[in-house]
C-alpha positions in Angstrom: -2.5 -2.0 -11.5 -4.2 -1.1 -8.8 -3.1 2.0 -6.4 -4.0 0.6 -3.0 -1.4 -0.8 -0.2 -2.0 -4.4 1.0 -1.4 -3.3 4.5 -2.4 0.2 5.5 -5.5 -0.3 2.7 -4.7 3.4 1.1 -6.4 4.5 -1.8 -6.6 7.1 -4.7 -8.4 10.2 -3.6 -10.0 12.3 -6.0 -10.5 16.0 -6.4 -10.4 18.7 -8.5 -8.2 20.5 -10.8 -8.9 24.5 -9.8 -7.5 26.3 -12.5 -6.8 30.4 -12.3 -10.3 31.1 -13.3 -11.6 28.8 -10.8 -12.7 26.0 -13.3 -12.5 22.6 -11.8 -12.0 19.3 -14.0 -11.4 15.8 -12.1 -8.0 14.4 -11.0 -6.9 11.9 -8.9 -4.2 11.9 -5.7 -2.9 8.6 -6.5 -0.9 6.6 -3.0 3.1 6.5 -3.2 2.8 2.7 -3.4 6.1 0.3 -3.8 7.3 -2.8 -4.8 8.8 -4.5 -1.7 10.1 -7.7 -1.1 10.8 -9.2 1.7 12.0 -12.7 3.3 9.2 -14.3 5.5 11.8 -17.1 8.1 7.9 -18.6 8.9 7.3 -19.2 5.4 10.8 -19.9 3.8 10.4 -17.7 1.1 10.1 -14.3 -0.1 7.0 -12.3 -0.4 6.3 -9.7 -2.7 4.0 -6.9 -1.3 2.6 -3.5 -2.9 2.9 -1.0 0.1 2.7 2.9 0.4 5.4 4.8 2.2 3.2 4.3 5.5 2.9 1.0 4.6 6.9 0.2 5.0 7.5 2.3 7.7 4.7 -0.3 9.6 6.3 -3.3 8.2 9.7 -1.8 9.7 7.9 -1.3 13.0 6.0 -4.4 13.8 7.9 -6.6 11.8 7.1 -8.7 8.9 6.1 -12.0 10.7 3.5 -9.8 11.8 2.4 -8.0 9.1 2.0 -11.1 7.0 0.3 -13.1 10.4 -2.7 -10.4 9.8 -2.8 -10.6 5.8 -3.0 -14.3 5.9 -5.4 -14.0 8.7 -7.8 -11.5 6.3 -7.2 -14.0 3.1 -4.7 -11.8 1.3 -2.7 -14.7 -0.9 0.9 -13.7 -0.4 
């Protein structure tokens, strides 16, 4: 599965281990990403995104007719 929000477009950083003796191996800061699910009243359905914590707290804000008006209009299939 892939770590990345559909709307906000977050993805994995990566970085460095630094142990006591200042050794760094590779690790990776993966995005707090969700399941959501939301009705769509435009579409007469639900829609199932993959969202970060940003991500909801956006779709809360604008609005999900909104959100999904910008996906569709990048060629996300929802």
């Amino acid at each position: 599965m892939s770590r990345t929000c559909q709307v906000t477009g977050a993805e994995p950083g990566f970085g460095h281990h630094v142990s006591h003796s200042h050794r760094r191996t590779k690790r990776r800061f993966d995005v707090n990403v969700q399941h959501k699910r939301y009705w769509v009243p435009s579409l007469g359905r639900h829609v199932r995104l993959t969202l970060s914590a940003r991500g909801i707290k956006t779709v809360d804000r604008r609005g999900i007719e909104a959100v999904v008006a910008d996906l569709r209009a990048r060629g996300v299939s929802l």
